[in-house]
mmJSON file of the N, C-alpha and C atoms, coordinates in Angstrom:
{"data_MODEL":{"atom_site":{
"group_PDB":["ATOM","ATOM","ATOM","ATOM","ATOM","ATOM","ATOM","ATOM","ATOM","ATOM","ATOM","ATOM","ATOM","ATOM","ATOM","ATOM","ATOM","ATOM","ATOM","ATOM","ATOM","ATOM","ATOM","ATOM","ATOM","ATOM","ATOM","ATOM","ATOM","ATOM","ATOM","ATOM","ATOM","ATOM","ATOM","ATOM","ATOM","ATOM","ATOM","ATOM","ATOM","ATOM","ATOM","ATOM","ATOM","ATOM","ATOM","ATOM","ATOM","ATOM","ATOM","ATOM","ATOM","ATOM","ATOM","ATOM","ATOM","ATOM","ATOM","ATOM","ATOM","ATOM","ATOM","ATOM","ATOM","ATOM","ATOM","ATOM","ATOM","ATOM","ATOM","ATOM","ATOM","ATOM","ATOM","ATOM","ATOM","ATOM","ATOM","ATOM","ATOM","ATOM","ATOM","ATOM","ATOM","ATOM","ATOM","ATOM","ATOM","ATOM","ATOM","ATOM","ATOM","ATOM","ATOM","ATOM","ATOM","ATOM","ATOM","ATOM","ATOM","ATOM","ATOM","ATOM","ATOM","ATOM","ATOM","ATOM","ATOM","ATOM","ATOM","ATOM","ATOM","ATOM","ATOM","ATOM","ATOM","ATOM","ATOM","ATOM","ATOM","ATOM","ATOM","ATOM","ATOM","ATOM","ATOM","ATOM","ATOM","ATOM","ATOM","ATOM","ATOM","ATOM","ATOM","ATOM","ATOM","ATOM","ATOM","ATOM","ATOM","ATOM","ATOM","ATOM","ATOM","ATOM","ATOM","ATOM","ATOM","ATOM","ATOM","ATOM","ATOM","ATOM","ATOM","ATOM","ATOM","ATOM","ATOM","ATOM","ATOM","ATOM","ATOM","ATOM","ATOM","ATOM","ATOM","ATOM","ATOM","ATOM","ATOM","ATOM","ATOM","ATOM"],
"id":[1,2,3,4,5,6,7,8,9,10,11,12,13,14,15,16,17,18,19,20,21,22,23,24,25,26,27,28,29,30,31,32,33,34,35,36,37,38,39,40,41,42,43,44,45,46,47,48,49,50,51,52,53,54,55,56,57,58,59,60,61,62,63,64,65,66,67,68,69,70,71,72,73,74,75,76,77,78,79,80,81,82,83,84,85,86,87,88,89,90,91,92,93,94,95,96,97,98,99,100,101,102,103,104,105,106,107,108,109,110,111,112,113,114,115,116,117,118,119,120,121,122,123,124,125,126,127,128,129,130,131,132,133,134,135,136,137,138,139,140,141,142,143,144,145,146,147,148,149,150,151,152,153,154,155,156,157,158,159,160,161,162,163,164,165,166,167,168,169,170,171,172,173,174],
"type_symbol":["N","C","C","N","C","C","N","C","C","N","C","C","N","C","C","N","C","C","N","C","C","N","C","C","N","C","C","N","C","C","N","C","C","N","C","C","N","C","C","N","C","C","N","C","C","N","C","C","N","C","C","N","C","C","N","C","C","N","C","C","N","C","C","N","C","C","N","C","C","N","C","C","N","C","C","N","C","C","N","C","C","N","C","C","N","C","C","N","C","C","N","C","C","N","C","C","N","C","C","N","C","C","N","C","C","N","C","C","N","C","C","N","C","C","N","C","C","N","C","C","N","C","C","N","C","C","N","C","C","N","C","C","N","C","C","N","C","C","N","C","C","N","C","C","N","C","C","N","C","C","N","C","C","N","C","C","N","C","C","N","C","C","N","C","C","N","C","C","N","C","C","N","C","C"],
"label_atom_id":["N","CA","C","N","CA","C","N","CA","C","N","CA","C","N","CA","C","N","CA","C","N","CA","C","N","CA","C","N","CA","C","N","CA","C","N","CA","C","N","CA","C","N","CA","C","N","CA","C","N","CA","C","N","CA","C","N","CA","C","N","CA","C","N","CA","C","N","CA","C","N","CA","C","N","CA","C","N","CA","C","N","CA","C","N","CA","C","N","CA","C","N","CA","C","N","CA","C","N","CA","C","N","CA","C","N","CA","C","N","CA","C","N","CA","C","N","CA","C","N","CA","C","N","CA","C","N","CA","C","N","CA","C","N","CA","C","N","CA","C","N","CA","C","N","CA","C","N","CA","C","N","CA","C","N","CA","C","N","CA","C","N","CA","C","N","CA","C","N","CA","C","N","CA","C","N","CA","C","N","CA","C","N","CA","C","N","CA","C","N","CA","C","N","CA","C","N","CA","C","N","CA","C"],
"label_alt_id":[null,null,null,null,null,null,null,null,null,null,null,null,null,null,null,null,null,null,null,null,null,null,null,null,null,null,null,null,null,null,null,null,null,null,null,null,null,null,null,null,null,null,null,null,null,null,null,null,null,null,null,null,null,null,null,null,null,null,null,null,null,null,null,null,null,null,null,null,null,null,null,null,null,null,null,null,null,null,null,null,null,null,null,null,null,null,null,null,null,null,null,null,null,null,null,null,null,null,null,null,null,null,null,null,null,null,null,null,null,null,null,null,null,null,null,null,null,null,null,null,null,null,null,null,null,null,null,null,null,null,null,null,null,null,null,null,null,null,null,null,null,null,null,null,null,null,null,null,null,null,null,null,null,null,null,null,null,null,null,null,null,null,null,null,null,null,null,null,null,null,null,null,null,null],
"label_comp_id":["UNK","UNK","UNK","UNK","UNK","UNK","UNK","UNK","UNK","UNK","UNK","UNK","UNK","UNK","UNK","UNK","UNK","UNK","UNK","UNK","UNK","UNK","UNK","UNK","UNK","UNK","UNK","UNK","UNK","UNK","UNK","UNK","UNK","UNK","UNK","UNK","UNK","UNK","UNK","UNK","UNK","UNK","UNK","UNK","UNK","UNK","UNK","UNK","UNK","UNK","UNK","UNK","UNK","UNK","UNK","UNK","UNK","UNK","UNK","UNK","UNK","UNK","UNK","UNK","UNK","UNK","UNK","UNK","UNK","UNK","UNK","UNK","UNK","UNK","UNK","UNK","UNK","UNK","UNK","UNK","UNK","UNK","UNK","UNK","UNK","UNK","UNK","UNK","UNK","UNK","UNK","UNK","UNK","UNK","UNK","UNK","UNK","UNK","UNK","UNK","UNK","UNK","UNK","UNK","UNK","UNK","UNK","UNK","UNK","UNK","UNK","UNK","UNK","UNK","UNK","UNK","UNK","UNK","UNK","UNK","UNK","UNK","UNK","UNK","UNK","UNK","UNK","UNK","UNK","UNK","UNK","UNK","UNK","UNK","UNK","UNK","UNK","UNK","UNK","UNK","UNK","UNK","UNK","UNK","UNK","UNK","UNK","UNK","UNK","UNK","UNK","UNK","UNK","UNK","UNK","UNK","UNK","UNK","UNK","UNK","UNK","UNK","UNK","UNK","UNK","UNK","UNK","UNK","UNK","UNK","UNK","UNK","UNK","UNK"],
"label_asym_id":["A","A","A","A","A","A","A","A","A","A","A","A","A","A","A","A","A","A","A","A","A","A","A","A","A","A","A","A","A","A","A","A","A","A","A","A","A","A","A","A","A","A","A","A","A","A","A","A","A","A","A","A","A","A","A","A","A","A","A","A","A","A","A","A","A","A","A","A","A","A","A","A","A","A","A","A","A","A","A","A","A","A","A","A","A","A","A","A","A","A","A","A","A","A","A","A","A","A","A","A","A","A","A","A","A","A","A","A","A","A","A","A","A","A","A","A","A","A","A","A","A","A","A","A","A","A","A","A","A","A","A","A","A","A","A","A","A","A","A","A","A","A","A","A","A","A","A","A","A","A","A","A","A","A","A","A","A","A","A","A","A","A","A","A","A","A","A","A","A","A","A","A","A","A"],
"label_entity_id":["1","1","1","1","1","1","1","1","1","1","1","1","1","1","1","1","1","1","1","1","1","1","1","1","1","1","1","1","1","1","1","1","1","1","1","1","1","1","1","1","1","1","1","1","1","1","1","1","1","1","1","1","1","1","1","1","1","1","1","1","1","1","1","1","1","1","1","1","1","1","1","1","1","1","1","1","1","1","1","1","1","1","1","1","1","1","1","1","1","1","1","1","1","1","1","1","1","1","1","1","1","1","1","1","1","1","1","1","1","1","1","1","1","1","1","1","1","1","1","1","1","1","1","1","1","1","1","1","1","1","1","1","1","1","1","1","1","1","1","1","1","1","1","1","1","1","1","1","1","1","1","1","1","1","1","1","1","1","1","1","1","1","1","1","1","1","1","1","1","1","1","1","1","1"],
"label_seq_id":[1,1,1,2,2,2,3,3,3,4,4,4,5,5,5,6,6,6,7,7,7,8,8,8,9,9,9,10,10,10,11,11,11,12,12,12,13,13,13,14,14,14,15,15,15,16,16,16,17,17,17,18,18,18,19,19,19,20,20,20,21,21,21,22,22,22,23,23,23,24,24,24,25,25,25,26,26,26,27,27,27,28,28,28,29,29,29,30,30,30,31,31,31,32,32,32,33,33,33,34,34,34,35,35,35,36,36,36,37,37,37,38,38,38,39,39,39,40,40,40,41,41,41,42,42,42,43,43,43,44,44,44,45,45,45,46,46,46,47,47,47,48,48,48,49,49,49,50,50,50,51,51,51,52,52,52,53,53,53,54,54,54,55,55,55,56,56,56,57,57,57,58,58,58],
"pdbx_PDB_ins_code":[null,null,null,null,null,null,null,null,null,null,null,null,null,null,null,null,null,null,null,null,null,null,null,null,null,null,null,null,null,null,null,null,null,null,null,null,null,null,null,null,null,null,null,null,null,null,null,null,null,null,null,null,null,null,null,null,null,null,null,null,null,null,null,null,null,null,null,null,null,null,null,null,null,null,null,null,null,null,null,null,null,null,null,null,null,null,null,null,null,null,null,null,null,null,null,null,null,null,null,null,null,null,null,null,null,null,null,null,null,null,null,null,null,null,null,null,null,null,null,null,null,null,null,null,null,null,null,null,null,null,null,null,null,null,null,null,null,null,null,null,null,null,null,null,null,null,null,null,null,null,null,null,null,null,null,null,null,null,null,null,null,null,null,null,null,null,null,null,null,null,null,null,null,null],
"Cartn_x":[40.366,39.922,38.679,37.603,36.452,36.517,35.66,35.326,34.091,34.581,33.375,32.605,31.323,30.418,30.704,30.988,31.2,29.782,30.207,28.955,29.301,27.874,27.868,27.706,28.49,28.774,27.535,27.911,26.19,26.612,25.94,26.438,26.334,25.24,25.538,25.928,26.602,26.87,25.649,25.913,24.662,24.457,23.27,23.463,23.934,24.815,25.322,23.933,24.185,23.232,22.456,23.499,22.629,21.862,21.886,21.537,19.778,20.107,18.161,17.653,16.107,15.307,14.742,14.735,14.577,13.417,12.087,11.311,11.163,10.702,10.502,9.227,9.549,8.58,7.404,7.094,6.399,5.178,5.825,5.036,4.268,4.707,4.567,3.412,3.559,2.304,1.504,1.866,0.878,0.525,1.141,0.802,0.267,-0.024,-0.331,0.821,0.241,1.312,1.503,0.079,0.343,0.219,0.484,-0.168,0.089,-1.383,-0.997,-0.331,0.566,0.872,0.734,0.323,0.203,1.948,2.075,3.085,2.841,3.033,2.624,1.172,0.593,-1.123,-1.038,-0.164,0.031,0.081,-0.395,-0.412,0.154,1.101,2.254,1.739,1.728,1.553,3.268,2.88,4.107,3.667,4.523,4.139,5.51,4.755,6.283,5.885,7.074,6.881,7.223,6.91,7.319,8.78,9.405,10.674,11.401,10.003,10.161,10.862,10.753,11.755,10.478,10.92,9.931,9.518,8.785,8.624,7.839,7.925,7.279,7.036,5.547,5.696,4.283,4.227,3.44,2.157],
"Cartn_y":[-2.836,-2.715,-1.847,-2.194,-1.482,-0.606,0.366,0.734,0.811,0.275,-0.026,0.83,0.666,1.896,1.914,3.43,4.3,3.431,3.123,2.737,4.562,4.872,6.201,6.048,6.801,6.563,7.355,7.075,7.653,8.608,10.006,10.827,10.526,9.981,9.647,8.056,7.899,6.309,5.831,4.314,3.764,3.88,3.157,3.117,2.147,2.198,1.004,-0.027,-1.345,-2.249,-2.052,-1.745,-1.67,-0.34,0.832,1.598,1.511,0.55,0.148,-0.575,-0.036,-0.88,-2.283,-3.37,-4.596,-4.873,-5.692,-5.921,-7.515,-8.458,-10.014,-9.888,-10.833,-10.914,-11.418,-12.204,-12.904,-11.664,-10.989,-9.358,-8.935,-8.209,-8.199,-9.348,-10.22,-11.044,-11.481,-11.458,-11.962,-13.887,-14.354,-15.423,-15.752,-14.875,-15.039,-14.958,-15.209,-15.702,-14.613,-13.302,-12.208,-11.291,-9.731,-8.561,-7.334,-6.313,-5.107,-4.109,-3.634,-2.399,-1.067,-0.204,1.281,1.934,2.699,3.568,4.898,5.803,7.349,7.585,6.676,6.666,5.309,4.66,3.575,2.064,0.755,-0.034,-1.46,-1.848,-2.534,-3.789,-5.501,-6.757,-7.363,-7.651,-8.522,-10.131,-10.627,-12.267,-12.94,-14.33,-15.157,-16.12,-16.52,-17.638,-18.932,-20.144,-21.036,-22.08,-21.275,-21.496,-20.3,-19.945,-18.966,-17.803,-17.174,-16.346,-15.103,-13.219,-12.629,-11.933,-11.574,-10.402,-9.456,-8.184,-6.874,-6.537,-6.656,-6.188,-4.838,-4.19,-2.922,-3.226],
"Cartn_z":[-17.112,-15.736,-15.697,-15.24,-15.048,-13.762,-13.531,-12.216,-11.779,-10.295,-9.543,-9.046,-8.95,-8.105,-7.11,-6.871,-5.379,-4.473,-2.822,-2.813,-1.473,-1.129,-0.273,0.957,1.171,2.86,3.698,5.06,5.578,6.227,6.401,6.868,8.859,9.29,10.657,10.67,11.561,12.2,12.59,12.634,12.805,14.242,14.721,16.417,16.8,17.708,18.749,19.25,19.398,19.372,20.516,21.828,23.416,23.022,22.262,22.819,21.712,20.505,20.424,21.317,20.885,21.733,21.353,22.064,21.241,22.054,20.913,21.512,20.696,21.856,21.042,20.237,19.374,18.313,18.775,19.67,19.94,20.635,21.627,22.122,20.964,19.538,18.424,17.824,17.75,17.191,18.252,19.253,19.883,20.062,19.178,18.952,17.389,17.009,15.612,14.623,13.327,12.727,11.743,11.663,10.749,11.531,11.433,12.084,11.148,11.277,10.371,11.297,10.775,11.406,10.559,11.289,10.516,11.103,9.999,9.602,9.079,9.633,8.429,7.747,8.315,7.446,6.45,6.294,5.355,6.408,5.463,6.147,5.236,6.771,6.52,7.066,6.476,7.419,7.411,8.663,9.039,9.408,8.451,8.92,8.735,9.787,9.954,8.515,8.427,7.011,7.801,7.014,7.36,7.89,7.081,7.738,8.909,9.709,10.477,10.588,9.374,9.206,9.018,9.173,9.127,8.029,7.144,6.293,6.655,5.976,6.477,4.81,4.719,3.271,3.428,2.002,2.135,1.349],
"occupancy":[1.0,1.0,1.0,1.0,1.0,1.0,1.0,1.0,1.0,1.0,1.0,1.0,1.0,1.0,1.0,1.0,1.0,1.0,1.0,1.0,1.0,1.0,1.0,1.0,1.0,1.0,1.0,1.0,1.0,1.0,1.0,1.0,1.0,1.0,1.0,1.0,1.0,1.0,1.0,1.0,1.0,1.0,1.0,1.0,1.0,1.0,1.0,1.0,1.0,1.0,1.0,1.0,1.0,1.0,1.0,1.0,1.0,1.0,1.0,1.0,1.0,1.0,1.0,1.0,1.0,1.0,1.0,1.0,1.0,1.0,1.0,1.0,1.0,1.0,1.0,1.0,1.0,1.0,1.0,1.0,1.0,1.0,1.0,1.0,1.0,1.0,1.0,1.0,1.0,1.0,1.0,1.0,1.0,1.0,1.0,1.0,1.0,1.0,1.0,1.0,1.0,1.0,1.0,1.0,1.0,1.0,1.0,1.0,1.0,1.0,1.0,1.0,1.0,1.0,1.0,1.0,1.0,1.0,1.0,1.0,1.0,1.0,1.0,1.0,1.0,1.0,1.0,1.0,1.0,1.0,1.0,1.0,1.0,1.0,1.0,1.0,1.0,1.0,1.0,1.0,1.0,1.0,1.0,1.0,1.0,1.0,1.0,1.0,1.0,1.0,1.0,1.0,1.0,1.0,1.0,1.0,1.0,1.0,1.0,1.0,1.0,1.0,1.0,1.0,1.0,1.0,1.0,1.0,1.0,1.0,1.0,1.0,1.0,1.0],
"B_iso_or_equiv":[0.0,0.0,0.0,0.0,0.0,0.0,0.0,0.0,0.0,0.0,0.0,0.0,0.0,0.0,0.0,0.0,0.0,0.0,0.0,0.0,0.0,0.0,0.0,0.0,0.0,0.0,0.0,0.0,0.0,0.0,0.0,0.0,0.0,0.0,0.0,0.0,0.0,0.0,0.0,0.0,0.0,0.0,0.0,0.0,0.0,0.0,0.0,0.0,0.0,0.0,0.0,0.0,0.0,0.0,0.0,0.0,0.0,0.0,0.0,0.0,0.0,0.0,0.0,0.0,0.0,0.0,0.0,0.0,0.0,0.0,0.0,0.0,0.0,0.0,0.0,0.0,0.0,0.0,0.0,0.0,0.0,0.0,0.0,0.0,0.0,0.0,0.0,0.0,0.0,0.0,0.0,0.0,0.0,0.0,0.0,0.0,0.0,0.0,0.0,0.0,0.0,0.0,0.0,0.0,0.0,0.0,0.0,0.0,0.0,0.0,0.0,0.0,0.0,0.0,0.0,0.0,0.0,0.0,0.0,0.0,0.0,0.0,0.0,0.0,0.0,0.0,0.0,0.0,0.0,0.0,0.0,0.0,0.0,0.0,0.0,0.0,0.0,0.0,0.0,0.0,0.0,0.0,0.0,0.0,0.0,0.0,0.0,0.0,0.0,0.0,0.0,0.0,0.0,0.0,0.0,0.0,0.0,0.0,0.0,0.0,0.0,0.0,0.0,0.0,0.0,0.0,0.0,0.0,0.0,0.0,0.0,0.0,0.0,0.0],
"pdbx_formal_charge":[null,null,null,null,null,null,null,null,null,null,null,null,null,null,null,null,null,null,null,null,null,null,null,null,null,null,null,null,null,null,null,null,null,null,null,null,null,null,null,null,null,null,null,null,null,null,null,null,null,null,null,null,null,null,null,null,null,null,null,null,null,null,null,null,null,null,null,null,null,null,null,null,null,null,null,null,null,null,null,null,null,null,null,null,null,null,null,null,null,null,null,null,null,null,null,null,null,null,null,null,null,null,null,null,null,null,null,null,null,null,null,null,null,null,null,null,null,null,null,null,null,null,null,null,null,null,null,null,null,null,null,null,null,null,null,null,null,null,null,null,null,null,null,null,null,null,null,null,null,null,null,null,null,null,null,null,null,null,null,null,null,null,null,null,null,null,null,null,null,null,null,null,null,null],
"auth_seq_id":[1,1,1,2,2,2,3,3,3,4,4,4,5,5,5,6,6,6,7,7,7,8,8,8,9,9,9,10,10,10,11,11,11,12,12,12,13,13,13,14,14,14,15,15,15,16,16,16,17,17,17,18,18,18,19,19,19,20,20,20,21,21,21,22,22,22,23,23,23,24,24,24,25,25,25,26,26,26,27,27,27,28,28,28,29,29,29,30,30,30,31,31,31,32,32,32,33,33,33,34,34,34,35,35,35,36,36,36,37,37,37,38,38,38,39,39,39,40,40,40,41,41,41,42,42,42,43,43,43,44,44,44,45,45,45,46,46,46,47,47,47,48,48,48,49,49,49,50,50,50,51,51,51,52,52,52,53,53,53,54,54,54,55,55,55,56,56,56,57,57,57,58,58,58],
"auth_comp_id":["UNK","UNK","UNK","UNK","UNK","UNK","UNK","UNK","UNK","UNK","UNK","UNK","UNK","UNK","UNK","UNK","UNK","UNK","UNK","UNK","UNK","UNK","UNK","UNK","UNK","UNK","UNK","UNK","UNK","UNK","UNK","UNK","UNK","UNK","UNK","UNK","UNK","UNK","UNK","UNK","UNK","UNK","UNK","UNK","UNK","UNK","UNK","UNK","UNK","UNK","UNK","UNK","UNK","UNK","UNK","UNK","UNK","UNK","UNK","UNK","UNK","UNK","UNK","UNK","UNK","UNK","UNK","UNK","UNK","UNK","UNK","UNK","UNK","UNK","UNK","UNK","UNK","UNK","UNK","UNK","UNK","UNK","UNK","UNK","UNK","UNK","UNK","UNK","UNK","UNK","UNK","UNK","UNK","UNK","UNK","UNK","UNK","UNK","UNK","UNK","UNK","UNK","UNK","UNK","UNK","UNK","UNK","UNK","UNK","UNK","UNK","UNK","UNK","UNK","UNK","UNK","UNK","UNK","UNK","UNK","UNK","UNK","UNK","UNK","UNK","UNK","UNK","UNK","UNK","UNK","UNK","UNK","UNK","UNK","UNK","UNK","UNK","UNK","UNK","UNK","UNK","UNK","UNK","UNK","UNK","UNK","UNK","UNK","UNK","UNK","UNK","UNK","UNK","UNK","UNK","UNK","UNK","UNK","UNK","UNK","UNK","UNK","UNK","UNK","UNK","UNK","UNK","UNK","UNK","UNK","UNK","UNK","UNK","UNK"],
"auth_asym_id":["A","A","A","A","A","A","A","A","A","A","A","A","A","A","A","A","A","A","A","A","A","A","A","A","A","A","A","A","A","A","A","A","A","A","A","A","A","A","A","A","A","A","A","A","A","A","A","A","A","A","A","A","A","A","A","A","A","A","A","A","A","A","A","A","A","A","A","A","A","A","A","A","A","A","A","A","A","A","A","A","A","A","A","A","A","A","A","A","A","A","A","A","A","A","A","A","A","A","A","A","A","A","A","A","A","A","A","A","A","A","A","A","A","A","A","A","A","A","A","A","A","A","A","A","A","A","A","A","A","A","A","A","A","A","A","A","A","A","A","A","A","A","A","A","A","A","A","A","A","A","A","A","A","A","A","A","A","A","A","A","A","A","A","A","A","A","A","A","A","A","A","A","A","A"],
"auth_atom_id":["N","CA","C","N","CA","C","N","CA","C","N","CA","C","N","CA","C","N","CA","C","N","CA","C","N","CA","C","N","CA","C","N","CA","C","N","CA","C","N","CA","C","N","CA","C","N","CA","C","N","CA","C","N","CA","C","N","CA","C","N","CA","C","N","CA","C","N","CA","C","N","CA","C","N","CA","C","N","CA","C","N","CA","C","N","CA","C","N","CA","C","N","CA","C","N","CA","C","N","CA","C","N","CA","C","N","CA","C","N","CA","C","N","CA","C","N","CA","C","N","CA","C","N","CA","C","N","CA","C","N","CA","C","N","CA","C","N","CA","C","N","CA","C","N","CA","C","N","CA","C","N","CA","C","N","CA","C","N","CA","C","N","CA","C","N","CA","C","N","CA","C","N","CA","C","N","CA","C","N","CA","C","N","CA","C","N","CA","C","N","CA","C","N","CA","C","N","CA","C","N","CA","C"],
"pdbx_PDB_model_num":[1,1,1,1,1,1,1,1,1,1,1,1,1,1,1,1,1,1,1,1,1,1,1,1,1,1,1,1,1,1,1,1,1,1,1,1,1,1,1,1,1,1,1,1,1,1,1,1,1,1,1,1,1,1,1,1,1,1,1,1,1,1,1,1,1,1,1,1,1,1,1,1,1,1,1,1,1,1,1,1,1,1,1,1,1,1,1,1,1,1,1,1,1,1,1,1,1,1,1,1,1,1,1,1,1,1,1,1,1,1,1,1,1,1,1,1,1,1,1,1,1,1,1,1,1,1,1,1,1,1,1,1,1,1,1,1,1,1,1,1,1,1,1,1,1,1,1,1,1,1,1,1,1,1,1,1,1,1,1,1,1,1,1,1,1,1,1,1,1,1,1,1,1,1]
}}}
């Protein structure tokens, strides 16, 4: 019998769904299909893919 990795628990709970803020994607692009966003001084694009699904890469 092997053992499995501990996975770690989080010290806060996550947030309840009503209490994020949701914004549509579409607000977000604008209509386009890429956009950069800045983060911390770093810069992040977000694009839809073709099977409309989203990535956020760095």
């Amino acid at each position: 019998m092997t053992n499995q990795p501990k996975i770690p628990e989080h010290n806060t709970p996550p947030e309840k769904t009503e209490e994020r803020p949701r914004i549509d994607s579409e607000k977000i692009l604008g209509g386009a299909s890429t956009v950069e966003i800045e983060h911390a001084g770093q810069r992040y694009l977000l694009r839809v893919t073709r099977e409309n699904k989203l990535i956020l890469t760095k």
